[in-house]
C-alpha positions as CSV (number, residue, x, y, z in Angstrom):
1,X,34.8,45.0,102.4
2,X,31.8,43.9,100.6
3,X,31.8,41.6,98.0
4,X,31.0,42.9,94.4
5,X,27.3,43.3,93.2
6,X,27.0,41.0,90.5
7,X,24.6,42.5,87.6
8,X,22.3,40.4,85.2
9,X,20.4,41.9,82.2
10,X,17.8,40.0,81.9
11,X,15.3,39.6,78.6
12,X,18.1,39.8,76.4
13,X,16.4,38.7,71.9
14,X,19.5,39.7,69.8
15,X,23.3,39.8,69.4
16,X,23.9,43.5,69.2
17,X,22.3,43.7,72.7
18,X,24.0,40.2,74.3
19,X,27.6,42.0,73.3
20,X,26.7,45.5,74.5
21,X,25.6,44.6,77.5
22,X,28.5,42.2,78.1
23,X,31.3,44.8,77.0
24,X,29.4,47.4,79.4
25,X,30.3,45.2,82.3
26,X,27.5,42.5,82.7
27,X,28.0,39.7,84.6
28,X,25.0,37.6,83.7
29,X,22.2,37.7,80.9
30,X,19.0,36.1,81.0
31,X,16.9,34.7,78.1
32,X,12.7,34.2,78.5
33,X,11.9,31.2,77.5
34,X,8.1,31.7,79.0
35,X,5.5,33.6,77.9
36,X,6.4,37.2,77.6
37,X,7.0,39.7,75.0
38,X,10.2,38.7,75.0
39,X,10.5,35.5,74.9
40,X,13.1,34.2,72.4
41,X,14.2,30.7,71.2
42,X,16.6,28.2,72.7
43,X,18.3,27.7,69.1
44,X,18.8,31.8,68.9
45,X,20.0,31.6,72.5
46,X,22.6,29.1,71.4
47,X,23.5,31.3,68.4
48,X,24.0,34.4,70.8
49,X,26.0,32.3,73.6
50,X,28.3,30.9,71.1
51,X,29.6,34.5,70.7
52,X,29.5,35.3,74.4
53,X,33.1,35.8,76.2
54,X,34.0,32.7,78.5
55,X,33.4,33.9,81.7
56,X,29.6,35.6,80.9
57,X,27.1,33.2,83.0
58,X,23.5,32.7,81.0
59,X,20.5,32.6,82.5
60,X,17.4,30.3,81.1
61,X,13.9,32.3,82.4
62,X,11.0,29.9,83.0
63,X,7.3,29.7,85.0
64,X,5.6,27.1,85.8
65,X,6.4,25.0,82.4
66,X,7.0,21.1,82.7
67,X,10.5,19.6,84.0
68,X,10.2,18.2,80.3
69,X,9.9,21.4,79.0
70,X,12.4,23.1,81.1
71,X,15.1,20.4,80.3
72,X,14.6,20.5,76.6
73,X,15.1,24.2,76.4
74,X,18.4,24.0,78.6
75,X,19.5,21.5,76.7
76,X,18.9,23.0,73.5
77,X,20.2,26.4,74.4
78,X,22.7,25.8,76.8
79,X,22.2,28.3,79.6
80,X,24.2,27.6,82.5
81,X,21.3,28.6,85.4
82,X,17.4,27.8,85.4
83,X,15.9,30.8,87.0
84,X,12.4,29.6,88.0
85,X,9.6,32.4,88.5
86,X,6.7,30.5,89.4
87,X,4.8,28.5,91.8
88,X,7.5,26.0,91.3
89,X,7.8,23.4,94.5
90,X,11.5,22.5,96.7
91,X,11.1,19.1,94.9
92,X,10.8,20.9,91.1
93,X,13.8,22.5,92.0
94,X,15.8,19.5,92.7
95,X,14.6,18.3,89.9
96,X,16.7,20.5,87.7
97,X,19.8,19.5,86.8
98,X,21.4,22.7,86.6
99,X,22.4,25.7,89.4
100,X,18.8,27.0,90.1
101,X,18.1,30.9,91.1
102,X,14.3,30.8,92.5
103,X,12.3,33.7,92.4
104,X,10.6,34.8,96.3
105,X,7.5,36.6,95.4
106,X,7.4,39.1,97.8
107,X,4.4,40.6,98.9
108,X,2.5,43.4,101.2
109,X,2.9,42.1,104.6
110,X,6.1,40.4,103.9
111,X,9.3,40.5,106.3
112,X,12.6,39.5,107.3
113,X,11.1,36.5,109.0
114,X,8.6,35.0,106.7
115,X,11.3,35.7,103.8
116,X,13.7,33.8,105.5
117,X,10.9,31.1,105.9
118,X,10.3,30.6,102.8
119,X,14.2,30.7,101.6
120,X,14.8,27.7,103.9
121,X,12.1,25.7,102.1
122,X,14.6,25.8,99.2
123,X,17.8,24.1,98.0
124,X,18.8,26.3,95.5
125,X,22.5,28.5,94.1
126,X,20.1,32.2,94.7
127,X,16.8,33.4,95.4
128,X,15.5,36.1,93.4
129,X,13.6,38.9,95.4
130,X,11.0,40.4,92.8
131,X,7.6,41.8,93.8
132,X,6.0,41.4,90.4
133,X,7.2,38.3,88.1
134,X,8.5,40.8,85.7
135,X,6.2,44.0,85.7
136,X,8.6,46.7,86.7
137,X,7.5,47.3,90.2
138,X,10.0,48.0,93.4
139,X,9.3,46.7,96.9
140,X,10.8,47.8,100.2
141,X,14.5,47.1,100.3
142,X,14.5,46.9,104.0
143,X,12.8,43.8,104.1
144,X,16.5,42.2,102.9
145,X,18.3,43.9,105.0
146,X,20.8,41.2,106.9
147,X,19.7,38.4,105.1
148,X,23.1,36.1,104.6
149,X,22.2,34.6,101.4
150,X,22.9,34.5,98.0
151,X,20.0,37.4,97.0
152,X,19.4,39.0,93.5
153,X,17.2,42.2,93.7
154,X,14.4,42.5,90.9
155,X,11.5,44.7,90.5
156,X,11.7,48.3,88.9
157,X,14.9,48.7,89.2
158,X,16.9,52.0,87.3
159,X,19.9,53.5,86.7
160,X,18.1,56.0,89.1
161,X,17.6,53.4,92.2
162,X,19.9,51.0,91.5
163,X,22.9,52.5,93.7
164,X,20.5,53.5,96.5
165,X,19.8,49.1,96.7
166,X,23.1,48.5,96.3
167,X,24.1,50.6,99.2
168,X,21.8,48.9,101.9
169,X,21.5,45.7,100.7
170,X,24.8,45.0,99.5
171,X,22.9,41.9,97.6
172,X,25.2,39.0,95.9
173,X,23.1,40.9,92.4
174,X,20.9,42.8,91.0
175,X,18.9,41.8,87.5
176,X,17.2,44.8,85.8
177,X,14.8,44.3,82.3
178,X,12.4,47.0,81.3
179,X,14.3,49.5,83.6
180,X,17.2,49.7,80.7
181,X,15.0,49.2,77.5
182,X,14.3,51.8,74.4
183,X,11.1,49.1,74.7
184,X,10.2,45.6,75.4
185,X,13.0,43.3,74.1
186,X,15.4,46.1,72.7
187,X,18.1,47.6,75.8
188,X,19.3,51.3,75.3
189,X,23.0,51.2,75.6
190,X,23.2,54.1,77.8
191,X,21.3,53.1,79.7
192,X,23.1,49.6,80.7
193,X,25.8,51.2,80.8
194,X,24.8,53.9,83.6
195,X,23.1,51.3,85.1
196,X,26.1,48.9,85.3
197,X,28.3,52.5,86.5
198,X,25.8,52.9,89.5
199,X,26.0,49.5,90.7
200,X,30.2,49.4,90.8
């Protein structure tokens, strides 16, 4: 049997959304702390973690900031993972001294093979599979088919194709933004919670 598809909500700003998504059935929320229109600060993201259950991991979102910068927001916010997103080197990553989830931009002309290149350059907790840094667009699944690592799927993901990636991939998660918002940094609750139904 498979082991469970974790789900992250990512681009989380308030409270009210932090707690719905978590008593929806969340596993993970993320927090931009690069530019984006919904970037929020570390000292909220301490506010809203302080109220999270025990067992809720937090993600800290960054791209191609400083190590300074990066381990001043951590710090300051206290996220548990550093998901990087951008050009950010194997030796940047070791860098951090937290669990670090970096982002494979995946391309046209991309496979199995030169994904699992580019994997091995890394010593990281998870790679995130995501074909557009954050702008809603899909990419063909197939590509991570058979891949045995820790993979979270990105990129235009919905209530309405979530199940059908979950079903071939069988990844280790899945981290959906804009795909579960009323708009840009507010989630629609019935929305996370289909979304969360369709993955289980």
């Amino acid at each position: 049997m498979a082991a469970r598809t974790r789900v992250k909500i990512c681009s989380i700003t308030n409270v009210d959304d932090a707690m719905m998504a978590v008593n929806a059935g969340a596993d993970a929320l993320g927090f931009i702390f690069c530019t984006s229109k919904r970037t929020i600060t570390p000292s909220l993201v301490r506010i809203i973690i302080g109220q999270l259950p025990s067992l809720v991991t937090t993600v800290g979102v960054f791209m191609n900031q400083t190590l300074d910068e990066v381990r001043d927001m951590t710090e300051k916010s206290g996220v548990d993972v550093v998901q990087l997103h951008g050009q950010e080197d194997p030796d940047y990553c070791r860098a951090i001294r937290k669990r670090v989830i970096k982002r494979i931009d995946i391309r046209p002309g991309t496979t199995a093979a030169s994904l699992m290149k580019e994997m091995d350059r890394f010593q990281v907790s998870g790679f995130l599979l995501d074909p557009g840094a954050g702008q809603g667009r899909t990419f063909d699944w197939k590509i991570a088919a058979g891949i045995q690592r820790p993979c979270i799927v990105a990129g235009g993901l919905t209530p309405d194709n979530v199940g059908t990636v979950v079903a071939m991939l069988h990844p280790f998660g899945v981290d959906v933004s804009s795909g579960v918002e009323q708009f840009p940094g507010k989630k629609d609750a019935a929305k996370v919670k289909r979304f969360i139904q369709e993955v289980r």
